[in-house]
N, C-alpha and C positions, 0 to 999 in steps of 0.2 A: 504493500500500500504506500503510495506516493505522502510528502508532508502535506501536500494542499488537501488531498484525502484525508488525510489525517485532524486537521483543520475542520474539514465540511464537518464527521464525523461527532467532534468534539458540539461545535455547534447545533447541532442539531438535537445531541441529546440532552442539552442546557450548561456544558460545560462542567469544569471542578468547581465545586463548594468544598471551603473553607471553613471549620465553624466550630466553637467552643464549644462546654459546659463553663457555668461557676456557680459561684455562690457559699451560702454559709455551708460551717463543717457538720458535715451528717444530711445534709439536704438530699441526699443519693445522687451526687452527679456520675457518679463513677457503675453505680445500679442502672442508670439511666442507659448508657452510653451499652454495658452490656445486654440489657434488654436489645437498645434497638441493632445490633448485631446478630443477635439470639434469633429476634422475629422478622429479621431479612435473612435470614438462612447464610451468614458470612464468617461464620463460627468453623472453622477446621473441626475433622470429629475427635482430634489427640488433643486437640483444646479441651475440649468440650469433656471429653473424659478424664483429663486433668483437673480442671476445676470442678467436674464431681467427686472426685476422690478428696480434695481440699474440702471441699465441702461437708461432707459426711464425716471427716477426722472431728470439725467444729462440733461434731452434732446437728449439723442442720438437715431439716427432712427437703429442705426444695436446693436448688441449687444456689450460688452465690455467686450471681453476674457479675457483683464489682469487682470480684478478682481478675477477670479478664484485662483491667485497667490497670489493677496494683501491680505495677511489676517488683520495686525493689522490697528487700525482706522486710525493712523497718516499716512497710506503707501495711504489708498484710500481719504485722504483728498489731501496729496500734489503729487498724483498721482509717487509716486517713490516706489523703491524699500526699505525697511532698515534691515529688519531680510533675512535669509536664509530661504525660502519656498520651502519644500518639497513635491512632489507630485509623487504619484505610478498609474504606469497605465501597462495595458499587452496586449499583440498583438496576435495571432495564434501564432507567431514564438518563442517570448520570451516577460518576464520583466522585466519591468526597473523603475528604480529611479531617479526622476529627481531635480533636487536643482538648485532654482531660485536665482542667487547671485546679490546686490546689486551693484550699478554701481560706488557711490560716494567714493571718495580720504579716507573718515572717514570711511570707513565700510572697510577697507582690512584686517581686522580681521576677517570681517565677512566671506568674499571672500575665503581668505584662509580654514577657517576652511570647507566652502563647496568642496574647491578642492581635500581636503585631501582625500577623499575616490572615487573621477569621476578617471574613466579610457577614458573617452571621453568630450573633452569641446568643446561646439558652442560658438565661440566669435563673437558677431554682430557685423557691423560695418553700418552705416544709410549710402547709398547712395548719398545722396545728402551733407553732410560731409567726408566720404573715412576717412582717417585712424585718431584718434585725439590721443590726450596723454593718455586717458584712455581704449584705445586698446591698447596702445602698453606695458601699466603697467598692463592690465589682460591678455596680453598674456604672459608677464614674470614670472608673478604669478604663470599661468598652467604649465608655463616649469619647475621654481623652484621645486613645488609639485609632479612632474615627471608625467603630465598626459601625453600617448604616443600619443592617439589620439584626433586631433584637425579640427574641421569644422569652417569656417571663411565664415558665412550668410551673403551674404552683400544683407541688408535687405531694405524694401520702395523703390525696383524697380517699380513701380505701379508709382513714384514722379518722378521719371524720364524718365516716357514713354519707360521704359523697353528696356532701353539704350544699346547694346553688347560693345559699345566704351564706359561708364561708369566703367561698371562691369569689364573688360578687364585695366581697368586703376586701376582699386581698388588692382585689384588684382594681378599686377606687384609693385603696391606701397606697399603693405603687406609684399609681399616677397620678395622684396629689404631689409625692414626693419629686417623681420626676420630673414634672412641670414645673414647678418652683425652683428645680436648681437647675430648668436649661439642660437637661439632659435627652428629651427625646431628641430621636436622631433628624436632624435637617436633611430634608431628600429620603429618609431610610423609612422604617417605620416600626410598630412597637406591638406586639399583636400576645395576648394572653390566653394559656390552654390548660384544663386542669387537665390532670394526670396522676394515674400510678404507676411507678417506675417497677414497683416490685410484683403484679400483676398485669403488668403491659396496656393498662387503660388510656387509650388515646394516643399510642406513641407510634404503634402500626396501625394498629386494629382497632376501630371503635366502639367508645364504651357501652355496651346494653346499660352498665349502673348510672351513667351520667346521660341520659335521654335527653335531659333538656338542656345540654349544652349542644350549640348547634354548627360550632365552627371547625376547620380544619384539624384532621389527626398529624404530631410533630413530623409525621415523615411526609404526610401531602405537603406543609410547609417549607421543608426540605427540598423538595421535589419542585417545585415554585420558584425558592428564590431567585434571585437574577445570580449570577456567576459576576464576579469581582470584574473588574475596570469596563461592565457592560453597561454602565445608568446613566455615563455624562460623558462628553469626548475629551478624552485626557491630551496632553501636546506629545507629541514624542518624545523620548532622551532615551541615549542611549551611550553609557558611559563603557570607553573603549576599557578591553580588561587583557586584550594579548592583538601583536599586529604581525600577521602569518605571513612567511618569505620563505614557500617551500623550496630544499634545497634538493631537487634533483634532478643534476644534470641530463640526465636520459631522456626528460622534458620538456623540449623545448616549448611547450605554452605556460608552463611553470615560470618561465625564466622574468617575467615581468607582474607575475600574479602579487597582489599587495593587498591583503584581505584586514579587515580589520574585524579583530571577533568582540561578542559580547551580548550581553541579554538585553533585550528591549525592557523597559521598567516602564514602558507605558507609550501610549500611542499606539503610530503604527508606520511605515513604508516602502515605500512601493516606488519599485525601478523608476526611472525621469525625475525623482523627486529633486528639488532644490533642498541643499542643506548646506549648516554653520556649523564649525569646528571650535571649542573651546577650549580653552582662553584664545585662541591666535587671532577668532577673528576671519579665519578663511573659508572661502566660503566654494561649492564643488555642486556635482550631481551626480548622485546614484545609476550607476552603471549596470550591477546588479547584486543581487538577496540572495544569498546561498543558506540553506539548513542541511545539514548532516552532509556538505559536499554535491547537494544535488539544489541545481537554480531554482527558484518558486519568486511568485509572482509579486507576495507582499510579506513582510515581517512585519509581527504583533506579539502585544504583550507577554511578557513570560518566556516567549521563544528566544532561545540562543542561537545566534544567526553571525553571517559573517556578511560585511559591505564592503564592494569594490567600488570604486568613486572615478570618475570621469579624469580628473587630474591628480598630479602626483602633489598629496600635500601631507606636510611632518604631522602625523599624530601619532602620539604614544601613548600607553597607557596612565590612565585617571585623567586624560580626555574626554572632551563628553560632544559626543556629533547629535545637534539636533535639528529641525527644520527650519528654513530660513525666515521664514513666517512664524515661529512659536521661539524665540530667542529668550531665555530667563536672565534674569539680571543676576548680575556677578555680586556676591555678597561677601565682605570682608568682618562685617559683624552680626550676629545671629540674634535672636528674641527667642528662646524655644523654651520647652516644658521637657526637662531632664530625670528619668528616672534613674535612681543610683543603685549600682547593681553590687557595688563594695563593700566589703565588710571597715576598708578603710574609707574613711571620710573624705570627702572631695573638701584639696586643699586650696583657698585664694593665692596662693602663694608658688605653687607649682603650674609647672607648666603641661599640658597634654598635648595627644595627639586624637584630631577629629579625623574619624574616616566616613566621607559620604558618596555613595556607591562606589565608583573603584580612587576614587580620589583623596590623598591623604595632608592634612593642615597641622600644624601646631599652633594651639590654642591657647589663650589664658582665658581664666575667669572677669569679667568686666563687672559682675555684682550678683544678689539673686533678692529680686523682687520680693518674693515671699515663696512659701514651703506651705504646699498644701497639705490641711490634718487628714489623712484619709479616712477617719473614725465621723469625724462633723463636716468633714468638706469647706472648711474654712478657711483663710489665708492665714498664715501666722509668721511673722517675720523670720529672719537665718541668716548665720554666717556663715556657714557650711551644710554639707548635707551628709547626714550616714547612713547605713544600707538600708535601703526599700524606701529613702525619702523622694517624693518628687516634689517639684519645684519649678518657678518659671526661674530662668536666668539668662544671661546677656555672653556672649563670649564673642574672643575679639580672636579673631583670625592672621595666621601669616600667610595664606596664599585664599586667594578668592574661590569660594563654593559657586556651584549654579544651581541654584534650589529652588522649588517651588514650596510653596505652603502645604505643611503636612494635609489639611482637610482638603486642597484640591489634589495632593498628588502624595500616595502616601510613599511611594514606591523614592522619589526624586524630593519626598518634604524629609526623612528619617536619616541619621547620623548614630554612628557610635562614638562613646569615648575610649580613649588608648591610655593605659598606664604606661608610657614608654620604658619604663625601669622594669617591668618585668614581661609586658607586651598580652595584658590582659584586658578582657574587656571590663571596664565600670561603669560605663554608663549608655542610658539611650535616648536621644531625644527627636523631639517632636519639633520640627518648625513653623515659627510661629505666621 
């Protein structure tokens, strides 16, 4: 099958979804996430009879889906969530990626960095609890990271004799909440489903006990949503990451080939296109689009492609070729919302290194606005920041970025920080 095939193909079946769990600890995101495995048939059967045998050790008489999430020992001894658990599963309609995010105040490190790439998050909320502190700090989470769409499971209906006056109060006290603090999603939207996770009520199959609930089961939801960079037209960028000069003399059409590789982070183009070369300023046209070595029509999103260009012009890697019509402004000082991923503190005093898609700056700190509380959502002043703080702040650049605004482009708005001293990541933020 050709990549354009490959393309139609993708298309047609809605694309990959992206897409969380969270929520407070014991909400069953991790029950959840097994269920809906379990009742699309994507359960291997040496799974399946592993986690019965785990199961029946506990003494349990039904099986124990969340294991299928817990991977490491410490998560199935104290029954929680701690790392991000990743799970692929596919339907008739489309695939998807699922990321099981931890529920605890200490892992919003962890949280974030699952958010980073969902275009859809389920935040649970346990029924017979309704909304705690730790719903309302993973749903600020998702808004920060610009996920558009959001499902809000209010889950262990089954504990409450599958209440409509429960569910109906949950879900006016959500949305009280999140309209006051600016959190539904602009463009996205917000849509609420009860459920039990641990009898599969609404998550495949529809509830006979919930009758008068009339809307979508979570996997019609699923099956729906739009697929990531599909809602609005994004600009292109396409930050070069290797520039290919194959050597083999036996070749002679090799001998002038100048391929420049790298993933599109958005947009899209297509051969005759006119494009600008960054920083230099030069400006070329697209000759042609190569994937896996074979020419195609147009590169798009996600795809790792390679551009040969009309004239010979120097780019090298942490370049960034974009269309001559879509030019980002060169930024030497940043405004963004930094989440710290260190156990050591971000110092004013030191210096980093900012890496944004292939392109790498050293940075200083230039201030930080305020340090959001994630417990009250409040602003609260800072002179630093230590692990799991986020924060707006200012950083002042030695080589100019080309960045778009995280909420138009999350792909071209997002940066890491570098501890150069040991070459670890600490941080990651969000352009403002």
């Amino acid at each position: 099958m050709s990549a354009n095939e490959n393309i139609t193909e993708l298309d047609k079946n809605g694309g990959l979804l992206r897409f969380m769990t969270c929520g407070s600890v014991d909400d069953g995101k991790s029950t959840l996430i097994g269920r809906l495995l379990f009742d699309t048939k994507t359960i291997l059967a040496d799974t399946l009879t592993q986690i019965e045998k785990t199961s029946k050790k506990r003494g349990m008489e039904a099986v124990d889906l969340s294991l299928l999430t817990d991977g490491l020992q410490a998560e199935r001894e104290q029954g929680i969530t701690i790392d991000v658990a990743y799970r692929y599963f596919s339907t008739g309609t489309r695939k998807y990626i699922i990321a099981d995010a931890p529920g605890h105040e200490q892992y919003t490190r962890n949280m974030v960095t699952a958010a980073s790439t969902a275009n859809l998050a389920i935040i649970l909320v346990d029924a017979r609890k309704g909304v705690l502190t730790q719903t309302r700090r993973h749903s600020y989470l998702a808004h920060l990271v610009g996920i558009p769409h959001r499902v809000v499971a209010i889950n262990k209906m089954d504990l409450v004799d599958y209440s409509q006056e429960t569910y109906e109060r949950i879900c006016g006290e959500y949305r009280a909440f999140a309209e006051k603090m600016g959190l539904i999603p602009e463009g996205g939207d917000l849509q609420f489903i009860p459920m039990s996770a641990l009898n599969g009520d609404n998550i495949v199959d529809r509830s006979d006990a919930m009758s008068w609930y009339k809307g979508p089961t979570l996997l019609e939801v699923l099956e729906s949503a739009p697929a990531a960079h599909s809602e609005h037209d994004e600009p292109f960028r396409f930050p070069v990451q290797f520039v290919c000069r194959p050597q083999d003399s036996a070749n002679p059409e090799l001998h002038d080939y100048r391929g420049f590789m790298g993933r599109v982070e958005s947009g899209s183009i297509r051969v005759g296109d006119d494009v600008t070369v960054l920083p230099s300023g030069r400006t070329s046209r697209v000759k042609a689009v190569h994937l896996g070595g074979e020419p195609i029509a147009e590169g798009v999103t996600e795809q790792s492609i390679t551009l040969l260009l009309e004239d010979e012009v120097d780019i090298s890697r942490g370049d960034m070729i974009v269309k001559s019509s879509e030019v980002p402004e060169a930024r030497k000082e940043v405004e963004a919302m930094v989440c710290w991923l260190s156990e050591t503190p971000l110092s004013p005093a030191r210096t980093y290194a900012i890496r944004h898609t292939t392109r790498t700056s050293k940075a200083k700190l230039n201030g930080i606005a305020y340090r959001v509380d994630v417990n009250s959502l409040e602003h609260v002043d800072a002179t630093q920041l230590a692990v799991n703080d986020i924060a707006r702040v200012s950083l002042k650049l030695a080589l100019p970025v080309f960045a778009d605004a995280y909420t138009q482009n999350r792909g071209a708005g997002a940066f890491i920080v570098i501890d150069e001293s040991t070459n670890n990541t600490v941080g990651a933020g969000m352009i403002l």
